[in-house]
LOZA-482761 format. One record per residue: y, x negated, z of N, C-alpha, C in turn; residue in one letter. Coordinates in steps of 0.2 Angstrom, whole numbers, padded with zeros to 4 digits, always signed. Example, Ala and Ser with C-alpha at 12.3 -4.5 7.8 and 13.67 -1.06 7.14 Angstrom:
# residues 2
-0028-0066+0039-0022-0062+0039-0016-0066+0039A;-0011-0064+0035-0005-0068+0036+0000-0064+0039S;
END
This chain:
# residues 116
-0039-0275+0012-0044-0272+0016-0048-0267+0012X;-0054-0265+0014-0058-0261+0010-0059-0256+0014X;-0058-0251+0011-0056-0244+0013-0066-0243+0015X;-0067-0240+0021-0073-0238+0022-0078-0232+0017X;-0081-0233+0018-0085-0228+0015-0085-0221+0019X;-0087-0216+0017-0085-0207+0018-0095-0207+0019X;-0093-0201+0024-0101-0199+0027-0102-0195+0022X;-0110-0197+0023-0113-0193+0016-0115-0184+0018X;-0112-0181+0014-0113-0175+0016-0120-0170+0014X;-0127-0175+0013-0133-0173+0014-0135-0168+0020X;-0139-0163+0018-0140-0157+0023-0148-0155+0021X;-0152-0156+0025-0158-0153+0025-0157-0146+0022X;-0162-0144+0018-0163-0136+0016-0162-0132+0024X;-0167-0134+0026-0167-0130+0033-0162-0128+0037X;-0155-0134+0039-0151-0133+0040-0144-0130+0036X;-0146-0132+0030-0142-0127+0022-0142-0121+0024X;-0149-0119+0023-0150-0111+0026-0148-0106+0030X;-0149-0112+0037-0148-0108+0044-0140-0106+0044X;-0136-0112+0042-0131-0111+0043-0126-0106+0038X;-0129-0104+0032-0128-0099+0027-0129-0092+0031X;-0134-0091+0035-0137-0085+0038-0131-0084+0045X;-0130-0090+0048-0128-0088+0050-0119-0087+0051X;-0116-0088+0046-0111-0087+0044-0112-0078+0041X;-0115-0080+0038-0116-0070+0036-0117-0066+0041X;-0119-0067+0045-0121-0065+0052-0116-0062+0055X;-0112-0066+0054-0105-0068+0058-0101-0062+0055X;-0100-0063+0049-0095-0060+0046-0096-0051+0045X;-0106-0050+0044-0104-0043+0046-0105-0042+0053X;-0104-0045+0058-0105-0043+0064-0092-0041+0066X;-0092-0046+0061-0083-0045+0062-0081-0038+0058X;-0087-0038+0053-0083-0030+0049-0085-0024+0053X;-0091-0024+0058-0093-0020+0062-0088-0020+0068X;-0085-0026+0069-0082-0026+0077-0086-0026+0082X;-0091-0030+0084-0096-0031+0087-0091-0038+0089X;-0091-0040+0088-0088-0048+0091-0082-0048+0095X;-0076-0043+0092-0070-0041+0095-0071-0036+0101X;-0075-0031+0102-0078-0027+0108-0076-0020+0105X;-0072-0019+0099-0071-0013+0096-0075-0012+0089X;-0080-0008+0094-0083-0003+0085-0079+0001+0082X;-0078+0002+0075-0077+0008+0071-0082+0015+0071X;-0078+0018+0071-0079+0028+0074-0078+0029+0067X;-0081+0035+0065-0079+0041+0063-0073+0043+0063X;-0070+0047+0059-0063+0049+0060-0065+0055+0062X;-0063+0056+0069-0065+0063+0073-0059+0067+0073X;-0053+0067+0071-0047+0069+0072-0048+0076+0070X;-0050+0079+0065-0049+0083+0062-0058+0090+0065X;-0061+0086+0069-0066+0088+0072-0064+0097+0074X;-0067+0101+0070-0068+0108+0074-0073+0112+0074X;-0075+0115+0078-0083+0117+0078-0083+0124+0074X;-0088+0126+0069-0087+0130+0065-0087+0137+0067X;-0089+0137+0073-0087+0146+0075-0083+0145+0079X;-0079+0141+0076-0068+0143+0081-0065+0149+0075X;-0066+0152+0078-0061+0160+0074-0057+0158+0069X;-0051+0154+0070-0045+0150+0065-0046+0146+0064X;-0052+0141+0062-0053+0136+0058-0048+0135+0054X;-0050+0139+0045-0045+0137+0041-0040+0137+0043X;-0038+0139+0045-0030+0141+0045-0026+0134+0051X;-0032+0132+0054-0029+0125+0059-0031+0120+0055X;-0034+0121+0050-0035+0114+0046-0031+0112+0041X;-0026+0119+0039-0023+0121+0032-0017+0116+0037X;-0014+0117+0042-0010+0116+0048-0010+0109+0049X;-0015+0106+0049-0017+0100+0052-0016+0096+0046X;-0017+0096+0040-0016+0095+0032-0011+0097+0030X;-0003+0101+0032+0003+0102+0033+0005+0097+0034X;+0002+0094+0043+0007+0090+0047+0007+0084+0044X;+0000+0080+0041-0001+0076+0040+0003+0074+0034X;+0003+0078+0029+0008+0079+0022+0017+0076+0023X;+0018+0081+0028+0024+0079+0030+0027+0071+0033X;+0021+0070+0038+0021+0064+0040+0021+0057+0033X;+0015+0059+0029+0015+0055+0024+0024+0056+0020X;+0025+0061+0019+0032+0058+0015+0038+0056+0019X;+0038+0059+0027+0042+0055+0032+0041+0047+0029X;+0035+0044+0029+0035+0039+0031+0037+0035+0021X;+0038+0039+0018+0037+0037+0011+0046+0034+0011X;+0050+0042+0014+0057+0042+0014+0061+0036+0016X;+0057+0035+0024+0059+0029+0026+0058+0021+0023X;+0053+0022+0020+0050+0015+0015+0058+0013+0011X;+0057+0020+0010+0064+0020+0003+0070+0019+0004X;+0072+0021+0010+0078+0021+0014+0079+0013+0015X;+0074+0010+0019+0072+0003+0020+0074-0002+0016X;+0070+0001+0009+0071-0005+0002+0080-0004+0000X;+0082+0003-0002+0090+0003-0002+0094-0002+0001X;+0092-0001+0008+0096-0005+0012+0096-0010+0011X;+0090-0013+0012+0089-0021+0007+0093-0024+0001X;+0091-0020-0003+0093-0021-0009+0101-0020-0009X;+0104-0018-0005+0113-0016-0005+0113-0025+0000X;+0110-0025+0004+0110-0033+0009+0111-0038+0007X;+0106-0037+0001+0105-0043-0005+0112-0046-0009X;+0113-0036-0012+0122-0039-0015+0125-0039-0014X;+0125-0038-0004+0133-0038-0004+0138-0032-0004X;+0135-0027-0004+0138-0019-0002+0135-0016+0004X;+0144-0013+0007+0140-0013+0014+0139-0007+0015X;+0136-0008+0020+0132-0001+0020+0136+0005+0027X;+0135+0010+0022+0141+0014+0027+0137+0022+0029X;+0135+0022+0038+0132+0027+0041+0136+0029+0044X;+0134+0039+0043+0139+0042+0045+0139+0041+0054X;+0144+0039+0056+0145+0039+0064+0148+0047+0067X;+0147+0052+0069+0148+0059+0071+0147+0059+0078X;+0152+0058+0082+0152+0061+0089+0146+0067+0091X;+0144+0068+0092+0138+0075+0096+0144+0082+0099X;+0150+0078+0101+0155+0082+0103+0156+0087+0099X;+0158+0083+0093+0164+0086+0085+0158+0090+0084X;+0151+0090+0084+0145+0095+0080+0147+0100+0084X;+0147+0100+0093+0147+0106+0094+0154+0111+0094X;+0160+0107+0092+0164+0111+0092+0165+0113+0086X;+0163+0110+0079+0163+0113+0075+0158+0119+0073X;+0151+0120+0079+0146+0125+0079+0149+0130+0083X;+0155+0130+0085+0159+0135+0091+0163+0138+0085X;+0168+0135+0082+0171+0139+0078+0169+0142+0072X;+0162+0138+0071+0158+0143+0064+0157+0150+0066X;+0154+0150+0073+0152+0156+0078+0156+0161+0078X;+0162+0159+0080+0169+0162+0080+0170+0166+0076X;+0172+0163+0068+0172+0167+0063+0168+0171+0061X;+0163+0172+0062+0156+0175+0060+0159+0181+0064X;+0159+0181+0072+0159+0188+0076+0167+0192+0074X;+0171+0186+0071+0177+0191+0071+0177+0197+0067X;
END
């Protein structure tokens, strides 16, 4: 049998064009979020109008929280890969199990000592 021939993939310039334009169109209409119904904002989080009396001092605060949050989340990455990595060789992994009970009775007899 004789294998057919393949459509010729000739393209008017005009068509070439259009459909160049219109793919770029496309794509920053997706980096805007115009297509999906969600625009990009601003990052207003941090928004305080400048005759609030304790500005600094809520911004130094809000740049605190964040901080903490970032290495919160650093810690757990790291926790994450250990436990991985222990999965991987075959060592198990040993979390402290502690009743809520035993905390409180051993924070009654701390107390104890102290007032004696």
């Amino acid at each position: 049998m004789v294998a057919k021939k393949s459509k010729s993939k000739r393209l008017t310039l005009q068509k070439k064009y259009k459909v160049e334009r219109r793919t770029k169109e496309h794509h920053r209409k997706l980096k805007k979020g115009k297509i999906n119904g969600t625009v990009k904002s601003k990052n207003k989080d941090n928004f305080i109008p400048n005759s609030w009396p304790y500005k600094e001092e809520l911004l130094k605060e809000i740049k605190l929280a964040k901080e903490k949050m970032e290495m919160n989340k650093i810690k757990l990455k790291e926790k994450k890969r250990e436990e991985q990595i222990k999965k991987k060789l075959g060592i198990p992994i040993l979390s402290p199990k502690v009743s809520s009970n035993s905390n409180i009775k051993m924070d009654v007899t701390d107390d104890n000592m102290e007032s004696d």
